[in-house]
ZALUMFI-134888 format. One record per residue (C-alpha): residue number from 1; z, x, y. Coordinates in steps of 0.001 Angstrom, whole numbers, plus 524288, in hexadecimal, padded with zeros to 5 digits. Layout:
N
{pt NUM {Z X Y}} ...
//
This chain:
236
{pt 1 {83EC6 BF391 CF78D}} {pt 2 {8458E BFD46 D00E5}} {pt 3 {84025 C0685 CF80E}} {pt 4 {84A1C C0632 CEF4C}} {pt 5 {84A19 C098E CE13F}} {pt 6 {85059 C05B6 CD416}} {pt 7 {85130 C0F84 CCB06}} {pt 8 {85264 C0F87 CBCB5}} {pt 9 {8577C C1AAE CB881}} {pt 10 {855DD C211C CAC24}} {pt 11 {863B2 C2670 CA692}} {pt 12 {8671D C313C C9CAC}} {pt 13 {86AA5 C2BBF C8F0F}} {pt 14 {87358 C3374 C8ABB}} {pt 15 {874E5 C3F8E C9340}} {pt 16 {877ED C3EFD C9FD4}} {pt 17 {8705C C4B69 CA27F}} {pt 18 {8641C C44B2 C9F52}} {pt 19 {863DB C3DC9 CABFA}} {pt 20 {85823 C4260 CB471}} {pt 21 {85A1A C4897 CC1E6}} {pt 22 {8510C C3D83 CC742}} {pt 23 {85A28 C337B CC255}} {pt 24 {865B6 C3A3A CC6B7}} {pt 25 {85F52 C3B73 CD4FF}} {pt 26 {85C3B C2CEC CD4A9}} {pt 27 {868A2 C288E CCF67}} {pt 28 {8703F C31EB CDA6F}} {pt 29 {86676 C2D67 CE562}} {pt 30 {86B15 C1D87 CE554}} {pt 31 {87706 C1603 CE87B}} {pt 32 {876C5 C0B1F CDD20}} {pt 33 {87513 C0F51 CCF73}} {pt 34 {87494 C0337 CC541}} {pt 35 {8778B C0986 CB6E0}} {pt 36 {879E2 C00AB CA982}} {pt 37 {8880F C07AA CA677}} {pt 38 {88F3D C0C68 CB414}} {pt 39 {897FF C132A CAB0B}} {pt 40 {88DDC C19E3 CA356}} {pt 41 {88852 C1DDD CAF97}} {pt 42 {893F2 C243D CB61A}} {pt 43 {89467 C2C1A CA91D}} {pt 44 {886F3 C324B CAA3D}} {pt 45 {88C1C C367E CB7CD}} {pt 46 {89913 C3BE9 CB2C5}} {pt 47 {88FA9 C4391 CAAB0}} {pt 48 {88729 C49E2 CB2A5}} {pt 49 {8931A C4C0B CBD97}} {pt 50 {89958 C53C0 CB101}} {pt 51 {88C9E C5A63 CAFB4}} {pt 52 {88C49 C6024 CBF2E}} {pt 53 {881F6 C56A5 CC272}} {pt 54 {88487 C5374 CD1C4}} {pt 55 {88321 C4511 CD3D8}} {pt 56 {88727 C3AB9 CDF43}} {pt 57 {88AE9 C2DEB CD8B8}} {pt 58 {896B9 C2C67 CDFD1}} {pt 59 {892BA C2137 CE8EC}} {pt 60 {8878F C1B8B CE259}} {pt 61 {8889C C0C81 CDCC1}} {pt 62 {8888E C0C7D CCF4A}} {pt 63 {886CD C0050 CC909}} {pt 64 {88466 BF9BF CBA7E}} {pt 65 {878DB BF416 CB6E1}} {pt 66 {87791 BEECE CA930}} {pt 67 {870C8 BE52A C9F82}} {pt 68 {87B0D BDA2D CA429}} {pt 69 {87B8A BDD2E CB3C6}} {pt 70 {86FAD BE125 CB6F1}} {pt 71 {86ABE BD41F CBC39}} {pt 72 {87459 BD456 CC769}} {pt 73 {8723A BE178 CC87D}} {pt 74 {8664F BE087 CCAF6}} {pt 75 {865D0 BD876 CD8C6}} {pt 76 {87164 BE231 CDC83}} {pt 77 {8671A BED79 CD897}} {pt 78 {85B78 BE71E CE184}} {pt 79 {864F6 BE496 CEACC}} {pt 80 {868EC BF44B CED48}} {pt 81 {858A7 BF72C CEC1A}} {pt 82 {856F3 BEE00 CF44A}} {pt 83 {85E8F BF4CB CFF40}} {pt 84 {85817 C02E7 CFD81}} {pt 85 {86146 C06A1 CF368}} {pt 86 {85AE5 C0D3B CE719}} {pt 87 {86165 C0987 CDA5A}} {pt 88 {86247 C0F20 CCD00}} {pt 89 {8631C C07C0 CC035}} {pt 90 {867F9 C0EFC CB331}} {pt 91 {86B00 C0D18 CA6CF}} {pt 92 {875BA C12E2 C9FC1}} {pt 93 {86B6A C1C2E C9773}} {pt 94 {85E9F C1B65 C98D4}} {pt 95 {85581 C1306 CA004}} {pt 96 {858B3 C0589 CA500}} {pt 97 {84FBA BFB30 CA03C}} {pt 98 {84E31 C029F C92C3}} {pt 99 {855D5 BFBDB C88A6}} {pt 100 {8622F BFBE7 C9578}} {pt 101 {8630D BF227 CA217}} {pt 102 {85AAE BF1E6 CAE0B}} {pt 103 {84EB4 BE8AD CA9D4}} {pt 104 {853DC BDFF0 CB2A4}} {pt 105 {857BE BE755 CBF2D}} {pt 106 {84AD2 BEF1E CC0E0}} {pt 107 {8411A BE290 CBE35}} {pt 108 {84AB4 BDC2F CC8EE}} {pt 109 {848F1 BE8D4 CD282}} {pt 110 {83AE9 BE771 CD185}} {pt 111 {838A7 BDA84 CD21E}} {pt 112 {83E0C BDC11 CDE37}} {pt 113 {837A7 BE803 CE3C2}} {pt 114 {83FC3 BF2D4 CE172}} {pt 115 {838E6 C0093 CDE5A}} {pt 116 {83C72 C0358 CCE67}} {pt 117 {83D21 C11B8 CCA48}} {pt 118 {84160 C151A CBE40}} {pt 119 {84711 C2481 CBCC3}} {pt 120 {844D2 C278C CAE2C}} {pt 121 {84DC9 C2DC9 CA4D6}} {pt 122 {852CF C2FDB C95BB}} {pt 123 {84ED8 C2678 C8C2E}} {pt 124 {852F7 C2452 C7ED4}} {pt 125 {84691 C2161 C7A6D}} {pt 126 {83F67 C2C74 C7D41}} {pt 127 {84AB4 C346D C78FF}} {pt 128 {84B5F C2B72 C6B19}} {pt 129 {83C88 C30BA C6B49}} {pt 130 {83D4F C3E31 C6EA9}} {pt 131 {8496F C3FAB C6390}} {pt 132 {842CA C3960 C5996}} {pt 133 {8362C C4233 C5796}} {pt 134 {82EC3 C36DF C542E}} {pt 135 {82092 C32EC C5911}} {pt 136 {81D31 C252D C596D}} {pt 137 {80FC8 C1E7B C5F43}} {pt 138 {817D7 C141B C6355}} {pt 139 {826EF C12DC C6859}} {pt 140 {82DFA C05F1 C6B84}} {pt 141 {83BDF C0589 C70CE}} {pt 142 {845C9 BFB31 C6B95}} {pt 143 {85044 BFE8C C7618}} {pt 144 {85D6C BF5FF C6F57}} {pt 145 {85AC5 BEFA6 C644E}} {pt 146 {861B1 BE40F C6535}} {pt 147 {86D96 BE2A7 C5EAF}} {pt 148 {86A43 BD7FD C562C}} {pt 149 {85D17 BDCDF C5232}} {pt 150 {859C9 BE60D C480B}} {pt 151 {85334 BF2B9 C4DC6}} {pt 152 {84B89 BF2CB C414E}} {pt 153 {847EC BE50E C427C}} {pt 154 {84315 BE8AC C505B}} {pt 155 {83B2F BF4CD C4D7B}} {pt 156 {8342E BEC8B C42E0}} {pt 157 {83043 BE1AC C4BCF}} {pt 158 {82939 BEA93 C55DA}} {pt 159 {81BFB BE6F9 C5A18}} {pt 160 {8161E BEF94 C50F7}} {pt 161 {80645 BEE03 C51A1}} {pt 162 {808B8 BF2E7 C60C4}} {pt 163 {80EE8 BFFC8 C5CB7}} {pt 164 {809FB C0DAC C5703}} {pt 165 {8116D C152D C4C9D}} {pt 166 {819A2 C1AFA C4CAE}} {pt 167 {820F0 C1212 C51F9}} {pt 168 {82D66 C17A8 C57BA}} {pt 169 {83801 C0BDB C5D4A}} {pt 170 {8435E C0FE4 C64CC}} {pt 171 {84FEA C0836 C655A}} {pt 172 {85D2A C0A6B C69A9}} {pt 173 {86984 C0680 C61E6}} {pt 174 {8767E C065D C61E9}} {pt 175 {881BB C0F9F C5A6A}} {pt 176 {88749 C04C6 C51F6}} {pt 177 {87844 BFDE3 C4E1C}} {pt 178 {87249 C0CB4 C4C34}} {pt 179 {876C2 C0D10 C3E10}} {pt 180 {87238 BFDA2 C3A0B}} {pt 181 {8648A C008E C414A}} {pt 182 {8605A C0DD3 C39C8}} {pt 183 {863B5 C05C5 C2C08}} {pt 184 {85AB4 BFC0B C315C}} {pt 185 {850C7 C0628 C32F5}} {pt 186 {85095 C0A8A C27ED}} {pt 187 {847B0 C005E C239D}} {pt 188 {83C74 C0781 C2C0F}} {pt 189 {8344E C137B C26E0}} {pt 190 {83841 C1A0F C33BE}} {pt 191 {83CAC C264C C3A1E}} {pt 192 {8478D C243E C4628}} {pt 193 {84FA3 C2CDF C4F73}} {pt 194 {85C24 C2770 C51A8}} {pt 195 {86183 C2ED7 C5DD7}} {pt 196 {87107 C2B93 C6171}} {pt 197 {87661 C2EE1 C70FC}} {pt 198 {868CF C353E C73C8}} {pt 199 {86AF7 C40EE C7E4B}} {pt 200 {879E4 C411D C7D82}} {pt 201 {88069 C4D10 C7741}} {pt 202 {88366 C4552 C69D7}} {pt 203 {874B4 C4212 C6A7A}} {pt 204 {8721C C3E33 C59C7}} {pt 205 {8629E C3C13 C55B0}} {pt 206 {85E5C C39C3 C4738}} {pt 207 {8513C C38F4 C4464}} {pt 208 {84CD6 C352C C3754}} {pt 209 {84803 C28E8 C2E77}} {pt 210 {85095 C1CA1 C2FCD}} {pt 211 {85437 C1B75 C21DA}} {pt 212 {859B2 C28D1 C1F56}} {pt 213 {860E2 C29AE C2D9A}} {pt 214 {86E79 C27EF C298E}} {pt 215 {87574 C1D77 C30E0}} {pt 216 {8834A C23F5 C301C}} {pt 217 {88146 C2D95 C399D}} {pt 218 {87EC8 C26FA C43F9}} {pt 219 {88C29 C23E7 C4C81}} {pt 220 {89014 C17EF C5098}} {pt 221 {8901D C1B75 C5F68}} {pt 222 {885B1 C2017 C6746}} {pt 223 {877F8 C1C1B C6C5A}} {pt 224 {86BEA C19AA C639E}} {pt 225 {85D4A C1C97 C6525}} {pt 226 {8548D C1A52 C5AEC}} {pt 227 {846BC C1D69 C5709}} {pt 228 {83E82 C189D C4DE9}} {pt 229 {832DB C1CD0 C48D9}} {pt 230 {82AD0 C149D C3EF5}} {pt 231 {81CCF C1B43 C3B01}} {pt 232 {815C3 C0EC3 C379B}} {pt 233 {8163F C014E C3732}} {pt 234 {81A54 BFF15 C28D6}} {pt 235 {82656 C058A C2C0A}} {pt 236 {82B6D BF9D0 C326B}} 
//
C-alpha cells in the first residue's frame, strides 16, 4: 500500500530515558502519531526537551488512540497509510496490544494491506523477571486481573498439566487491590517479587514469600508488578 507503514512502538515505562534511539528516529520521521494518553505523551517530551534531547514535534499530528476510540480511529489510521503517510501507534508505557489498546487497529491495517512493523521496547515483564532472581521452566502472564476476580483464584485455575515448574505467573495490579491480593496469596507455598513504579526514581521491589511480606508497606499509590513463583504443583 504506497508503502506505507504502521508502527507500533514500544514506549519507556517509567523513564523517559529508556526510549531507544530507533524509536525516537521513527517517532520524529512521521507526521501522525496515535498514542493511548496525548497528555502522557506530551510529558515524556517535556522530559527529554528538559534533558537536552533535540526533537521536532512541533508540527506533527498527535492524536489519541485508546480502548474506547480506537475503532474510529482506526479507518482514520488506514486512511493516512493509505495516502503514503507512515503512522505510529503507542501506548502510554509499554507495548500496545500487551495488556493496553491497539488489537483492533493493527488486525484492521492488515487486513487491509498495510506493512506492520513493530519497534520494540521496555517491558514490565521482563523487567518483573530480571528483578525477581527467580528461574522458572515455565512463565505465563496474567496482564489485569480483572477487578472482580480473585488473582489467587486465577493463578489456581491455570492449565496446569501444560506447564513446567517452576511455574512463574506475572500479573499486574493496581495500588489500592495490591494489599487484598498478597493476603490472598498467602494461601500459596510461593516465593513473589512485588516491584512498585518499576524504572522511575522511587522504583520499590520486595522479594520474598507471600505470607511473611508485610502488607503495610506497600503505599496506596503507585504501579504494581508482581511475580510469582510456585515450585510444584501441590503448592496450588
Amino acid at each position: 500500500m504506497n508503502g506505507a507503514t504502521l508502527y507500533v512502538v514500544g514506549m519507556p515505562i517509567g523513564n523517559s530515558a529508556d526510549i531507544s534511539a530507533r524509536a525516537l528516529s521513527i517517532l520524529q520521521s512521521v507526521q501522525y502519531i496515535y498514542t493511548e494518553d496525548t497528555r502522557s505523551f506530551h510529558n515524556f517530551l517535556t522530559v527529554l526537551e528538559r534533558d537536552n534531547v533535540n526533537l521536532h514535534f512541533a508540527n506533527k499530528d498527535i492524536k489519541s488512540c485508546f480502548g474506547e476510540n480506537q475503532y474510529m480511529r482506526a479507518q482514520e489510521i488506514l486512511d493516512h497509510l493509505k495516502q503514503g503517510e507512515d503512522v505510529c501507534l503507542l501506548s502510554e508505557a509499554g507495548m500496545p496490544l500487551v495488556s493496553d489498546p491497539g488489537a483492533y487497529v493493527v488486525d484492521y491495517c492488515r487486513r487491509n494491506g498495510v506493512h506492520i512493523q513493530v519497534i520494540p521496547g521496555p517491558s514490565a515483564l521482563t523487567t518483573i523477571m530480571a528483578l525477581s532472581g527467580f528461574e522458572p521452566k515455565s512463565t505465563i502472564f496474567l496482564g489485569y486481573v480483572p477487578k472482580k476476580k480473585s488473582v489467587f483464584v486465577e493463578i489456581t485455575q491455570v492449565p496446569i498439566p501444560a506447564l513446567s515448574y517452576p511455574l512463574c505467573v506475572v500479573f499486574f495490579e493496581s495500588s489500592h487491590r495490591i494489599k487484598k491480593t498478597l493476603i490472598e496469596l498467602a494461601k500459596i507455598d510461593a516465593r513473589m517479587c512485588i516491584a512498585r513504579n518499576m524504572t522511575k526514581k522511587d522504583e520499590q521491589v520486595w522479594v520474598g514469600n507471600a505470607r511473611e511480606i508485610e502488607v503495610s508497606q506497600f503505599p496506596e499509590k503507585g504501579e504494581y508488578t508482581c511475580a510469582v513463583l510456585v515450585q510444584k504443583k501441590s503448592s496450588v
